[in-house]
Backbone as CSV, one residue per row, in Angstrom:
resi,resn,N_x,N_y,N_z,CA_x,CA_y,CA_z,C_x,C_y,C_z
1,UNK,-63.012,-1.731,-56.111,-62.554,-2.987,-55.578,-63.178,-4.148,-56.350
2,UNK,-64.783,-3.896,-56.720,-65.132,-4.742,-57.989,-64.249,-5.646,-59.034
3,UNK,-63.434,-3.776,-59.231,-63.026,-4.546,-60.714,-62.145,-5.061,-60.553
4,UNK,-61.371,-4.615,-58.930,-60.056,-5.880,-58.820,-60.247,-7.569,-59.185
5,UNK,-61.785,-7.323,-58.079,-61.935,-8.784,-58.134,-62.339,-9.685,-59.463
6,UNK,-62.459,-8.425,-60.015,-63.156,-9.370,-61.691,-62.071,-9.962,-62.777
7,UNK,-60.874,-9.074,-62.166,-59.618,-9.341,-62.757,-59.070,-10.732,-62.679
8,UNK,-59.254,-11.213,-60.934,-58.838,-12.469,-60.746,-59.431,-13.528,-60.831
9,UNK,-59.415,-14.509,-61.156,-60.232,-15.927,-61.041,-60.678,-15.898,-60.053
10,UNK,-61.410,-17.360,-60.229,-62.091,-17.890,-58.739,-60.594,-18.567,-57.918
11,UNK,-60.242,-19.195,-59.081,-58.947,-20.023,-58.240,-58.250,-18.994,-57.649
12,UNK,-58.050,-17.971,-58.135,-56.510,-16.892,-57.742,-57.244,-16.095,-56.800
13,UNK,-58.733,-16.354,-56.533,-59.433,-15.318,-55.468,-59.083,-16.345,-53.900
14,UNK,-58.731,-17.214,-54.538,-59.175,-18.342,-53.076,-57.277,-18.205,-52.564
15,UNK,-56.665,-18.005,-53.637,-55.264,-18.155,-53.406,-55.008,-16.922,-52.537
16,UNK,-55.844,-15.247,-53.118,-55.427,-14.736,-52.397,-55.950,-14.097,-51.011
17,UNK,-57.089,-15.418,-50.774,-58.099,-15.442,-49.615,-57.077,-16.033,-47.975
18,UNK,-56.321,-16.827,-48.935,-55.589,-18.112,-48.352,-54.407,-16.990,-47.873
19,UNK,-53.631,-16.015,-48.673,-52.699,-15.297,-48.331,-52.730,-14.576,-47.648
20,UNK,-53.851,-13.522,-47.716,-54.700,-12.874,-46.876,-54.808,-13.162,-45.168
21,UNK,-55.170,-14.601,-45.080,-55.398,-15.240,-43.671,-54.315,-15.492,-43.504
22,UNK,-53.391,-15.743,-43.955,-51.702,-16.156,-43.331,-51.354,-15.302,-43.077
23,UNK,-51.351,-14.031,-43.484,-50.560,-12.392,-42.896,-51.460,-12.123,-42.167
24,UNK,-52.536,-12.196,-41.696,-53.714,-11.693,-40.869,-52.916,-12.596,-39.566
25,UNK,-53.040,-14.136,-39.840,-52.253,-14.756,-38.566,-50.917,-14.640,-38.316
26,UNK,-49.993,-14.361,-39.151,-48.908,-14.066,-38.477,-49.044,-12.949,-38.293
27,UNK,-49.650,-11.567,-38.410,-49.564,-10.546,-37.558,-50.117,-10.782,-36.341
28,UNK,-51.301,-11.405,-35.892,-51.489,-11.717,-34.802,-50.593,-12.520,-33.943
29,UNK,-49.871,-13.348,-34.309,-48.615,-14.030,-34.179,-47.642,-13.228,-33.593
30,UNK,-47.392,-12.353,-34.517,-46.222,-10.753,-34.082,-46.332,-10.435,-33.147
31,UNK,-47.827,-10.080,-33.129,-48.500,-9.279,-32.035,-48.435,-10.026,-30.361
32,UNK,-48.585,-11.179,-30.841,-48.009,-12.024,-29.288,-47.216,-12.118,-29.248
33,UNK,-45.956,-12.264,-30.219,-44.764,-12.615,-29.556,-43.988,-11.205,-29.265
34,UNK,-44.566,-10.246,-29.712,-44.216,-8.640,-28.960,-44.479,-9.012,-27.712
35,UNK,-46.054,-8.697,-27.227,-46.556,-8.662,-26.173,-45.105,-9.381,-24.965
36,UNK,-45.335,-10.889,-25.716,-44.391,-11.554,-24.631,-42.874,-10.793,-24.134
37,UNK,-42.177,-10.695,-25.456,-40.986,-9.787,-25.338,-41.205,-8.274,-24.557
38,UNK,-42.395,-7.788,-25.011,-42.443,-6.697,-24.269,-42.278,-6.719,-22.490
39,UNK,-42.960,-7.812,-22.288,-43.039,-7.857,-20.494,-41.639,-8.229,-20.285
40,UNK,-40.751,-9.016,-21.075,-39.538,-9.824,-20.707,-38.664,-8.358,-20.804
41,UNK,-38.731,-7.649,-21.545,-37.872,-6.210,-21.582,-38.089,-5.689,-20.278
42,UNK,-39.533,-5.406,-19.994,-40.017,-4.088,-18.841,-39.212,-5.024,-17.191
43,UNK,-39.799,-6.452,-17.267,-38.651,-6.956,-16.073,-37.542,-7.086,-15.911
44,UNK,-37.103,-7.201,-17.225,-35.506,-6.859,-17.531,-35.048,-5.494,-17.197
45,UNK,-35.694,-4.796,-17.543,-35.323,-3.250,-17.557,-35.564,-2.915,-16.105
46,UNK,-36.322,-3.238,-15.256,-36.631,-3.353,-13.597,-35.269,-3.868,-12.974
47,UNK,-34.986,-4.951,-13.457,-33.590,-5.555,-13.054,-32.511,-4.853,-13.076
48,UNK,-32.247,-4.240,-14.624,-31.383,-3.127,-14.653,-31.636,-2.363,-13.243
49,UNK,-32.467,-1.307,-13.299,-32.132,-0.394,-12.418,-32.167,-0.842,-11.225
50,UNK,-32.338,-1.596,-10.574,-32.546,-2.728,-9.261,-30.729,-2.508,-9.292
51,UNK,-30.258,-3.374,-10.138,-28.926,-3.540,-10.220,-27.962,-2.217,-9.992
52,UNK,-28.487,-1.110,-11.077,-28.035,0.649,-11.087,-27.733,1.033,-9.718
53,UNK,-29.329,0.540,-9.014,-28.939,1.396,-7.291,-28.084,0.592,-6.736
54,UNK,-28.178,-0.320,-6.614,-27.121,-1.662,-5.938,-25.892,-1.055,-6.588
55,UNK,-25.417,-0.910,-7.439,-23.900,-0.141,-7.906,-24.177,1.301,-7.170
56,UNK,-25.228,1.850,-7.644,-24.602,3.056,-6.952,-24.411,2.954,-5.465
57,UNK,-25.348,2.215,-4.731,-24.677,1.886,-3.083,-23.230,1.451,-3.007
58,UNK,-22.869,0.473,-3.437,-21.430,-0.244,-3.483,-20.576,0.883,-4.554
59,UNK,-20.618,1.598,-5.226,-19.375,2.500,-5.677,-18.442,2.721,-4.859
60,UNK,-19.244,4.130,-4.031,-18.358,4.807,-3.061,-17.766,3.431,-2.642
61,UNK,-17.794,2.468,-1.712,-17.765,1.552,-1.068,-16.156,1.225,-2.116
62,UNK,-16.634,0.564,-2.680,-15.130,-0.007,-3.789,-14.225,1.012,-4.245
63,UNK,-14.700,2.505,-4.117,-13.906,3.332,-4.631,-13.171,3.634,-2.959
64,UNK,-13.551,3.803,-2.249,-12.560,3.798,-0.819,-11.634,2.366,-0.742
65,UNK,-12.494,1.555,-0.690,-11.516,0.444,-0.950,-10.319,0.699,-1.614
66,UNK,-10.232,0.810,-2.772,-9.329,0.789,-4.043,-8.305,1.681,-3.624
67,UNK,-8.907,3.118,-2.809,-8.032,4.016,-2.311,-7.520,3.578,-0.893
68,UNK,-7.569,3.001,-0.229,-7.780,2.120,1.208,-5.909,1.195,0.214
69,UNK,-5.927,0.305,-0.802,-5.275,-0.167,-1.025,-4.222,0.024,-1.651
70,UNK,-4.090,1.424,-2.658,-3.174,2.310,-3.261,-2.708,2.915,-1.528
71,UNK,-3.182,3.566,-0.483,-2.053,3.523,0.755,-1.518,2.765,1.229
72,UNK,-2.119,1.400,1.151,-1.403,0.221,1.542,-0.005,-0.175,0.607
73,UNK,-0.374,0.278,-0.371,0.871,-0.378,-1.604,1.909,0.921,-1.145
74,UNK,1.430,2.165,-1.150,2.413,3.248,-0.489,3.287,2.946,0.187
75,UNK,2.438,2.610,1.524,3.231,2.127,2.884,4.073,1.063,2.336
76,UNK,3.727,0.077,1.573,4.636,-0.841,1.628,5.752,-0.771,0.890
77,UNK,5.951,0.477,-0.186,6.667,0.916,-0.698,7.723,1.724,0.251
78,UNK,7.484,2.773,1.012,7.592,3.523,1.986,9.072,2.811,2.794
79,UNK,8.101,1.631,3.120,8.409,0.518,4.088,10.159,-0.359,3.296
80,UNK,9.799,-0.551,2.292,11.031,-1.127,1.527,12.206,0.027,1.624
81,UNK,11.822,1.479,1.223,12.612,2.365,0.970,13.412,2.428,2.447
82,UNK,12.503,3.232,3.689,13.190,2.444,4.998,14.250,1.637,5.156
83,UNK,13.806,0.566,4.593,14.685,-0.302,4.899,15.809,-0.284,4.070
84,UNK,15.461,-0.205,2.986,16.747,0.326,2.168,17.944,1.289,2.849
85,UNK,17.368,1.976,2.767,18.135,3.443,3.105,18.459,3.911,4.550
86,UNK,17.531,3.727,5.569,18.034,3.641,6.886,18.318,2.747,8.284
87,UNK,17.884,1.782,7.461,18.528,0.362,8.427,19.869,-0.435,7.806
88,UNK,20.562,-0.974,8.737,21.597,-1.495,8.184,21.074,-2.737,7.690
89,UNK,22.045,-3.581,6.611,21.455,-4.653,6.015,22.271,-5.844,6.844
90,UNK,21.703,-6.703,6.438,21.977,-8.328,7.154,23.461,-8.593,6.490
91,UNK,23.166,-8.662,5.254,24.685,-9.144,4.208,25.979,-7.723,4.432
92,UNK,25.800,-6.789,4.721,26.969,-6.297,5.075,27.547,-5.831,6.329
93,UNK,26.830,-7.370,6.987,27.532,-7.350,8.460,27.588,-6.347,9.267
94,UNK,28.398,-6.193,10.502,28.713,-5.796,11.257,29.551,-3.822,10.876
95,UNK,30.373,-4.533,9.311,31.587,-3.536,9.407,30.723,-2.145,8.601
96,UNK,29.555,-2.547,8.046,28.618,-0.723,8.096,28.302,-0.086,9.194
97,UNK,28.338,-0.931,10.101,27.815,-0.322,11.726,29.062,0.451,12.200
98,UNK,30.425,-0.205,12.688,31.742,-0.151,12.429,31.992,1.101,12.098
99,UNK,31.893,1.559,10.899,32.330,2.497,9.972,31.604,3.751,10.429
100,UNK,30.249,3.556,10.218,29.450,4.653,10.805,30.328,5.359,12.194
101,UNK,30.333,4.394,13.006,30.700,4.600,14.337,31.725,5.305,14.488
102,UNK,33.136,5.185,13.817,34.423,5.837,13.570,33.984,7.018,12.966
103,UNK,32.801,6.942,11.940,32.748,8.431,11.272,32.074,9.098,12.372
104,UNK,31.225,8.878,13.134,30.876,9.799,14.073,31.605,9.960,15.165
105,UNK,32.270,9.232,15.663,33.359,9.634,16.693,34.504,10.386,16.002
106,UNK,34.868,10.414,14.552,35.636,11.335,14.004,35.008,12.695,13.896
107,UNK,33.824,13.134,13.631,33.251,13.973,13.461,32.895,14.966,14.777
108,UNK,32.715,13.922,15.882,32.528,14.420,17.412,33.552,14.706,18.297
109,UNK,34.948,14.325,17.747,36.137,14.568,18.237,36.419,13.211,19.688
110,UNK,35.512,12.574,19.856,35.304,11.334,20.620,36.284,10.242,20.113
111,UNK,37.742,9.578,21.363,38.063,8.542,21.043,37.463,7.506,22.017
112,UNK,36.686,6.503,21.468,36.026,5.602,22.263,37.117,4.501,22.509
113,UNK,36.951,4.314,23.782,38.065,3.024,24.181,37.824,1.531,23.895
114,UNK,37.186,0.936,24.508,36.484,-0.292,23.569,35.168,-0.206,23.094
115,UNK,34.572,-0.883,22.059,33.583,-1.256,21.533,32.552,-2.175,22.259
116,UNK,31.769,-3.011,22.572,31.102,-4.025,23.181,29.905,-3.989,22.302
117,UNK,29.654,-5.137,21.308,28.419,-5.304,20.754,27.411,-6.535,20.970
118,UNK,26.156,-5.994,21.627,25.439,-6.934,21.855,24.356,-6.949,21.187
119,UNK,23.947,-8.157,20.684,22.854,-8.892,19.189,21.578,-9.093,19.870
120,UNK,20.626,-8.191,19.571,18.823,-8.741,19.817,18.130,-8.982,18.780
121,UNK,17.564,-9.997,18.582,16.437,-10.456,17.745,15.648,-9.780,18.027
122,UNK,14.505,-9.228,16.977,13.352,-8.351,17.435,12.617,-9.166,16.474
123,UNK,12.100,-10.560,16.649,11.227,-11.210,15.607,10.047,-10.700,15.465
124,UNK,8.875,-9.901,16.199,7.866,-9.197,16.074,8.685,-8.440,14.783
125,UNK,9.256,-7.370,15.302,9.348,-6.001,14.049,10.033,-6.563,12.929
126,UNK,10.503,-7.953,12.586,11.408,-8.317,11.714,12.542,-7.865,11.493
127,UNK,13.462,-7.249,12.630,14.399,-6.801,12.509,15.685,-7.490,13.547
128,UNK,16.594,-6.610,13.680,17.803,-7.214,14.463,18.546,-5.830,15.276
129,UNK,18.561,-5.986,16.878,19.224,-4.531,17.349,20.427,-4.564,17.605
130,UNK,21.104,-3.841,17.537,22.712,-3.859,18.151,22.972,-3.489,18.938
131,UNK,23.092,-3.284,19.868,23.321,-2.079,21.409,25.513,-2.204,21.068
132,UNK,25.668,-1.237,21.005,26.807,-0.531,21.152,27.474,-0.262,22.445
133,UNK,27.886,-0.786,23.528,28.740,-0.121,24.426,30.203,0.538,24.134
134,UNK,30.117,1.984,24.823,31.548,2.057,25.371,31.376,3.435,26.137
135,UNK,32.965,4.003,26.531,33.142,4.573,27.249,34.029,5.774,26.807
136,UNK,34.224,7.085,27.068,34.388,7.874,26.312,34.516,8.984,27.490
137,UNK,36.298,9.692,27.179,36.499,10.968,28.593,36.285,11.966,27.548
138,UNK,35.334,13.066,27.880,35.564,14.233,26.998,35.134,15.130,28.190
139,UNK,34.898,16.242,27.044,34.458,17.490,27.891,32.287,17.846,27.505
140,UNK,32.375,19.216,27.977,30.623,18.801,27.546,30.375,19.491,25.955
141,UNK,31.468,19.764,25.601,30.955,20.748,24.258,31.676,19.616,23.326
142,UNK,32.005,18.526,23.545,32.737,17.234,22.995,31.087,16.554,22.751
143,UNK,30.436,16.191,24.736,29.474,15.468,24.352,27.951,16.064,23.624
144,UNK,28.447,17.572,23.980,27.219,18.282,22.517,27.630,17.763,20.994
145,UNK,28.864,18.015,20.842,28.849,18.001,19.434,28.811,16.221,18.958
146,UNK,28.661,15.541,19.874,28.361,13.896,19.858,26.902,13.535,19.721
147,UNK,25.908,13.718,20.688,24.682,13.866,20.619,24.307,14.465,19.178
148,UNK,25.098,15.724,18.871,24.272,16.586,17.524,24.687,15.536,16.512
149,UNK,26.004,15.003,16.398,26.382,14.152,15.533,25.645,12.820,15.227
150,UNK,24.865,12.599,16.667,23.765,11.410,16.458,22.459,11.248,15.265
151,UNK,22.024,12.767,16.257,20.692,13.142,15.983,20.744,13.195,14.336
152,UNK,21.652,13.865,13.892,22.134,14.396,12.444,21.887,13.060,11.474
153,UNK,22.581,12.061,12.130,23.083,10.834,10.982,21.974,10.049,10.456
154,UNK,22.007,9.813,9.257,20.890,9.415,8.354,19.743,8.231,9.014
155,UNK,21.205,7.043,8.983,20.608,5.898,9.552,20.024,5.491,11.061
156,UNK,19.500,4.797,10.907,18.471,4.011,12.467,19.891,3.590,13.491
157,UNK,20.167,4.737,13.852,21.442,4.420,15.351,21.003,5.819,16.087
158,UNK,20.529,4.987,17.091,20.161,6.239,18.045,20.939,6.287,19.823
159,UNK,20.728,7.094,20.561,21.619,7.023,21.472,20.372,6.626,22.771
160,UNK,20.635,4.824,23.545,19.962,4.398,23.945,20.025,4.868,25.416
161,UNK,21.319,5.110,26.011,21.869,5.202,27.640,23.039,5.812,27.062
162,UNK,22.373,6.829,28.328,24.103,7.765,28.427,24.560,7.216,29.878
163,UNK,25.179,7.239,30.596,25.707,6.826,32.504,26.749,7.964,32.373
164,UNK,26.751,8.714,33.277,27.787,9.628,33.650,28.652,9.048,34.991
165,UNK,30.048,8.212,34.201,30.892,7.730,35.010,30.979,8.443,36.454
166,UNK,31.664,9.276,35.911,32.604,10.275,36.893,32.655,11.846,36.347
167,UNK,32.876,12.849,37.042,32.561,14.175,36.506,33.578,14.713,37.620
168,UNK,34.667,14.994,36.479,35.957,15.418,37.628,36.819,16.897,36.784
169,UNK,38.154,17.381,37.705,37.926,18.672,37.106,37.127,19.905,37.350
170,UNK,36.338,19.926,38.536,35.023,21.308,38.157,34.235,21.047,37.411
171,UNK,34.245,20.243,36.670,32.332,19.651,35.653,33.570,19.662,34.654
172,UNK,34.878,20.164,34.379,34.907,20.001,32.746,35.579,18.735,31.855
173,UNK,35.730,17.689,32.891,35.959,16.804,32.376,35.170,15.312,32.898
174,UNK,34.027,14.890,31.890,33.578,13.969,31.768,33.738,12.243,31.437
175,UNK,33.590,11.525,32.266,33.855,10.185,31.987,32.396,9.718,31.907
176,UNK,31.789,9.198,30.434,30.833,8.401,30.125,30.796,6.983,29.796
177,UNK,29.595,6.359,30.166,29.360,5.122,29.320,28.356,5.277,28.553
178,UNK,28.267,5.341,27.303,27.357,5.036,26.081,26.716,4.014,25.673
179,UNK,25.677,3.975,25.169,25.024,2.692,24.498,23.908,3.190,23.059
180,UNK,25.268,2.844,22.107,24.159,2.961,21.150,23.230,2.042,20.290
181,UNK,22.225,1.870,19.750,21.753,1.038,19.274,21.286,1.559,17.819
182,UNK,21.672,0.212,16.592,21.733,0.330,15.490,20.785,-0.844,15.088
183,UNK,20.008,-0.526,14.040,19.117,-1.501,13.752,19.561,-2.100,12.419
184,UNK,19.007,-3.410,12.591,19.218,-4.042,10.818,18.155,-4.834,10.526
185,UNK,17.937,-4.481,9.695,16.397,-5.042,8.762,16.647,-6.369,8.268
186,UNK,15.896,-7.542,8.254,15.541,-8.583,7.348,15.162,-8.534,5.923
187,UNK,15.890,-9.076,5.411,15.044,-8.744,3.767,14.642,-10.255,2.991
């Protein structure tokens, strides 16, 4: 190490006395501003997992949710199709109800004598009811195959009141009053 130093001047010894103490202080320098960063990591890193359990409590939580709201979008899908498909609609009036009605009294062998239609608002369910009156002479394997013809048919018309007029003949000839009711959806 002598002969290093014999190599350099006095001036170039002081220069590299001077260099010497500047890397000596900025490593000490380093060395604190680690230190500092180091604690700012380890509370940081505390925070993290602080945060980790807090997610893992609330997961499940948001993951039911999320599934809680994919049934809701179901139903409300569900709910459109319904209405689509087995309620009558607002815009085609009266004469889908009409039609139905002839096809099932064609199908049941039933000639109904008059019609009588009476209109309920059902503003709770958002809908609209129809009650159907009439009156109808058959026999009972007439009003089986009427009932089955009900039960059968796609749409929301169900059979609200039966009244058994008169029952004349020995039982085999029946005089009824009917009431059916047909629903129609709001859209």
């Amino acid at each position: 190490m002598k002969e290093i130093s014999r190599v350099f001047t006095e001036n170039e010894r002081r220069r590299l006395r001077l260099l010497l103490l500047i890397l000596g202080l900025s490593l000490v320098f380093l060395f604190l501003v680690s230190l500092r960063e180091r604690r700012s990591f380890h509370r940081l890193e505390d925070a993290l997992a602080g945060r980790k359990t807090e997610f893992a409590k609330i997961n499940p939580e948001r993951a039911a949710a999320s599934t809680e709201w994919d049934r809701w979008a179901q139903a409300e899908k569900d709910l459109g199709e319904l209405k689509a498909k087995y309620f009558y609609q607002e815009k085609d009036g009266a004469n889908a109800l009409r039609l139905d009605l002839q096809q099932l009294f064609a199908e049941s062998g039933i000639s109904a004598r008059t019609l009588k239609f009476d209109y309920i608002d059902l503003e709770r369910e958002n809908a609209r009811k129809v009650n159907v009156t009439f009156n109808f002479t058959g026999t009972y394997p007439t009003l089986k195959r009427f009932l089955k013809a009900v039960e059968r048919f796609p749409r929301f018309l169900c059979l609200e009141r039966l009244d058994f007029v008169r029952i004349s003949g020995g039982g085999n000839t029946l005089e009824l009053r009917a009431v059916l009711a047909g629903y129609y959806a709001y859209l």
